[in-house]
C-alpha positions, 0 to 999 in steps of 0.5 A, a space after each residue: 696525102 696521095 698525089 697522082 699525075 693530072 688528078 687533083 685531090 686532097 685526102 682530109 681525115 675525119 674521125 670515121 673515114 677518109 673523105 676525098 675532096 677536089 684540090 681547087 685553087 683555094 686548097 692550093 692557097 692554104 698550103 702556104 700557111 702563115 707559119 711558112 710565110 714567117 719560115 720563108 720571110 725569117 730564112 729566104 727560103 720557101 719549100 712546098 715540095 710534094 704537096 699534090 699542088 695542082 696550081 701554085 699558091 698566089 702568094 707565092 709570087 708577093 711574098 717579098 712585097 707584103 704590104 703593111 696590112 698583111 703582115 698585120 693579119 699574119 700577125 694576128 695568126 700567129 698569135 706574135 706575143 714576142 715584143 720586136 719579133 720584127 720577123 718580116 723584115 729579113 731575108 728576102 726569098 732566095 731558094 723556092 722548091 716546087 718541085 713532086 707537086 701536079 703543076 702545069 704551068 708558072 704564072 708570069 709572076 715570077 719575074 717577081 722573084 728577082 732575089 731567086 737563085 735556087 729554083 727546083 720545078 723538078 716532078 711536075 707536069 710543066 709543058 713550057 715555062 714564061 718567057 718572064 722566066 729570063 728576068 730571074 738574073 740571080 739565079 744560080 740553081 735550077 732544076 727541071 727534071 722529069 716535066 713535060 717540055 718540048 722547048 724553052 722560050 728565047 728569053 730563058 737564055 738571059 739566066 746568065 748567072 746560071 751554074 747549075 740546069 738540070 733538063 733531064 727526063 723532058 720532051 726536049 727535040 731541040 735547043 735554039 741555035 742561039 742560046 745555049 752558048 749564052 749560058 757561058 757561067 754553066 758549071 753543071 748541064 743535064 739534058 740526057 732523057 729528052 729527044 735531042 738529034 744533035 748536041 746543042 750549038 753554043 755547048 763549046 762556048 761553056 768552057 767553065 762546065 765541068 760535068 755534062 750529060 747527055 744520055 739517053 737522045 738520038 744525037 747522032 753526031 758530036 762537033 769538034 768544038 766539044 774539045 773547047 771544055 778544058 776544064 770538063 770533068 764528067 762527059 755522058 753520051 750513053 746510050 745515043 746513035 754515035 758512029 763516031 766521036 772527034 778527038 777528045 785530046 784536048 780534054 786534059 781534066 776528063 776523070 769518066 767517060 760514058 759512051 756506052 750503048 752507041 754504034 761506035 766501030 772503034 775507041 775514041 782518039 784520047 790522046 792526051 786524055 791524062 786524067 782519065 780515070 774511068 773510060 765506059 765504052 760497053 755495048 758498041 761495035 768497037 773492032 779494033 783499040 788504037 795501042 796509041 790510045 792506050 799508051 797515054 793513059 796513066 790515071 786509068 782505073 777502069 776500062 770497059 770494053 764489054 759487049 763489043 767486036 774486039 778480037 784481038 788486045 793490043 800488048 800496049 794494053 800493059 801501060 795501063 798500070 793504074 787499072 783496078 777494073 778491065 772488063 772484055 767479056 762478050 767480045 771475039 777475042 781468041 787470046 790475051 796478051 800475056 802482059 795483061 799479068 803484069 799489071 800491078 793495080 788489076 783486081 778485076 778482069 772479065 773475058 767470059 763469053 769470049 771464043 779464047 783458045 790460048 786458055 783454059 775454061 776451068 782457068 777462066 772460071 776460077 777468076 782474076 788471080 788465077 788468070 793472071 797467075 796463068 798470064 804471068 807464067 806464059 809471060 815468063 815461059 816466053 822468055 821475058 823477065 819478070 823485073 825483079 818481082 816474084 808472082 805474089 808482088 803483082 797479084 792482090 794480097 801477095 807479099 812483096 819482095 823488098 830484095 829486088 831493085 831490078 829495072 825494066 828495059 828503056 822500052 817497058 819503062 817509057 812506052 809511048 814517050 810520056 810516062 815514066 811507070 815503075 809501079 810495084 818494082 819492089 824500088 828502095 831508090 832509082 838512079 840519076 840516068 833513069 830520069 835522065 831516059 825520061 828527059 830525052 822521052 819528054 815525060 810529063 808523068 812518073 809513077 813511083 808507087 808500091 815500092 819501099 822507097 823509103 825518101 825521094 830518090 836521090 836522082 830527083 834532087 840534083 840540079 841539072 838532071 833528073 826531076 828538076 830538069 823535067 820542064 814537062 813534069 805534071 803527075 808524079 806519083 809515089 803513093 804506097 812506098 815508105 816516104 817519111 817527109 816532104 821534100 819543098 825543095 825537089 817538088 818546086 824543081 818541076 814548075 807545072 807540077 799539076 798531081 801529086 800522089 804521096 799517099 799511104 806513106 810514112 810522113 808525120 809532117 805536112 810542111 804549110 808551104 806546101 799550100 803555095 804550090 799553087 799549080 797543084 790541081 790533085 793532092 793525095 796525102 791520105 793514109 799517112 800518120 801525119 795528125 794534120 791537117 785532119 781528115 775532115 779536111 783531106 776529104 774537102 779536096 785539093 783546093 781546101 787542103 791548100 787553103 788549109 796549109 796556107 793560112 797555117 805559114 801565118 801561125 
């Protein structure tokens, strides 16, 4: 079968050649078999995806009121020979696929389809949508990608139970001022590839979206509202005409951030940003990185900074000590501070394309261990101490040295006031006044990772002191180190406990009460000897873990 935009035909094969036949309404209807009615009836649910459908089959849209005479007929076509096949009488249809066919149009009809909760019209040719569209008050699921829209009736603003719209690839300028907003159950809103100049009004009444893109418009502006989505996840505003962006502080479960390819003059404010993972922000006009930005970011695995103004890197650049991935390549930078070296996690850096003058070319050339060896050397060649480690400890594949048990300076251990980071110290323990320091700092997040502690410090057991006292605790992790148990009694000490990252450790036993710590939103467990709970279970995620755990205190 081959199907072209706008040209309806049909290729029927013959025993000689191929004959072409024009795809007319009554070709369109015979698509929707017998068979696929029984199919549809028996499952609720119908799929008729790229069958080169230039109109949508009548009988699409009575397929849950066939009367008694049809099922007869269709009867009669399959030839029924099984006694009490009664397989008219089940599911009424729920997911319809249309989508990677030649429609132009929906008839009214749908509204028929009450019973919808899955709808794909993705890949067609639709140029608007019936206003009878809005009675569909079930559905759930819908997908418009790569149609021809230029707006959307008002009454489609009455899909009141939809989590998932997909508006990608249209010729969408706008959405009514009252509308978007009414959508309040959206989990998941895709509207990038249109021709929008704003975001839509109402998007700060979504407050239960977790991923929204909006890549690849015109929109030149966002409102402050945006910061009203406390549970949104995924953020794309690539590829727009953004001068600038409000805080996005309030945003405390933003894991990616996309605004590359826009005209931002300086990094977005991010305070408060602590789950932060990957911060895309290539291809602008950023001058300058605010250190306070990067002082509060613990969970930061990549930042990308490329083709940009930066000239100068600010030191505060080291407490970012979960980075995997920095890449600063095509900016106006004419050194790099030497603290970069210390990071611990850092795989990847990219510099070239920039005017540097404190290296070497040939250094840069020979990649990131290189560099960061060189990074270190300076470092310690400017009088600082290296904190116990040996220049293999920090960079990838080095071994570790288990002798050393030195601490950083109160100023290297708590920047900015919220993390407390001792990644990669070489620790077998950490003393009762080093929580103390994180008390007084009102540190929310503690990162205990690569190390060789071989138990939770003693300093976090003790109650007035250490952990239990930290009322501000969220993230804590100790990942990488040699832990061979759980210890409830100190993980129930700090009451908001949020993550909690104890992977690639030592622990063969997974305590069931854990699954009560219900303020738990990440739990990282992965990589330790413990046999349950399984890893088809791990890679379900936090709330499926927990669940897990739970239903085992009963057995």
């Amino acid at each position: 079968m081959s199907r072209y935009k706008g040209i309806k035909s049909k290729i029927v094969h013959s025993d000689l050649n191929p004959v072409f036949h024009l795809q007319t309404k009554e070709f369109d209807a015979k698509e929707l078999s017998p068979h696929l009615i029984k199919l549809a009836r028996r499952s609720g649910q119908l799929n008729l995806s790229g069958r080169g459908l230039g109109t949508a089959p009548e009988k699409i849209w009575e397929i849950n009121d066939l009367d008694e005479a049809e099922i007869r007929l269709l009867d009669v076509k399959l030839d029924r020979d099984t006694e009490g096949d009664r397989w008219w009488e089940y599911e009424p249809l729920h997911q319809l696929d249309l989508s990677s066919n030649c429609l132009t149009q929906i008839s009214s009809k749908i509204q028929n389809l009450s019973t919808l909760t899955t709808l794909n019209l993705q890949d067609n040719g639709l140029e608007s949508l019936p206003s009878e569209i809005g009675n569909l008050e079930r559905l759930a699921k819908l997908n418009l990608n790569y149609n021809k829209l230029t707006d959307l009736p008002n009454e489609f603003f009455q899909l009141r139970e939809l989590k998932s719209l997909s508006l990608s690839h249209n010729l969408l300028e706008d959405l009514p001022s009252e509308g978007i907003g009414d959508l309040n159950m959206l989990e998941t809103l895709d509207i990038s590839y249109n021709k929008l100049t704003a975001v839509p009004p109402g998007v700060g009444f979504l407050t239960r979206l977790k991923q929204l893109s909006m890549s690849h418009n015109d929109i030149n502006d966002v409102p402050p509202d945006i910061g009203n989505l406390r549970v949104l996840q995924v953020l794309d505003l690539g590829y727009n005409k953004l001068t600038t962006l409000p805080p996005l502080g309030e945003l405390r479960k933003l894991e990616m951030l996309y605004v590359q390819h826009n005209l931002l003059s300086s990094t977005p404010d991010l305070v408060g940003c602590i789950g932060l993972k990957e911060a895309h922000l290539s291809d602008n006009s950023i001058k300058a990185i605010q250190p306070e930005v990067l002082e509060n970011l613990p969970h930061l695995k990549v930042l990308n900074l490329r083709d940009n103004k930066l000239d100068t890197l600010p030191d505060e650049v080291s407490c970012l000590r979960a980075l995997i991935r920095l890449d600063l390549a095509n900016n106006t930078l004419t050194t790099l501070p030497s603290s970069l070296g210390l990071l611990p996690h850092l795989q990847a850096l990219q510099v070239e394309g920039n005017p540097l003058r404190g290296v070497r070319s040939d250094i840069v050339r020979c990649g990131t261990i290189r560099l960061l060896r060189y990074l270190r050397e300076r470092w310690q060649s400017e009088g600082n101490a290296l904190d116990g480690e040996d220049e293999h400890s920090i960079l990838p594949g080095g071994p570790p040295d288990h002798s050393a048990s030195n601490f950083p300076d109160r100023y290297n251990i708590i920047r900015g006031g919220k993390i407390l980071s001792l990644a990669n110290k070489n620790l077998t323990t950490v003393p009762a006044e080093v929580f103390e320091e994180a008390k007084a700092a009102d540190v929310n997040s503690i990162d205990l990772s690569r190390n060789i502690i071989s138990d939770i410090p003693t300093g976090m057991k003790n109650i007035p002191s250490c952990v239990k006292q930290l009322p501000a605790l969220e993230i804590l992790i100790a990942r990488d180190n040699q832990i061979t148990e759980i210890d409830l009694e100190i993980l129930n000490g700090p009451k908001f406990l949020a993550t909690l990252d104890i992977s690639n450790n030592d622990i063969h036993v997974v305590p069931p009460e854990l699954g009560l710590m219900e303020k738990l939103r990440c739990l990282e467990l992965s990589g330790n000897p413990f046999r349950v709970p399984r890893h088809s279970v791990l890679s379900k995620g936090t709330p499926a873990i927990l669940s897990y755990l739970r239903d085992r205190i009963a057995h």
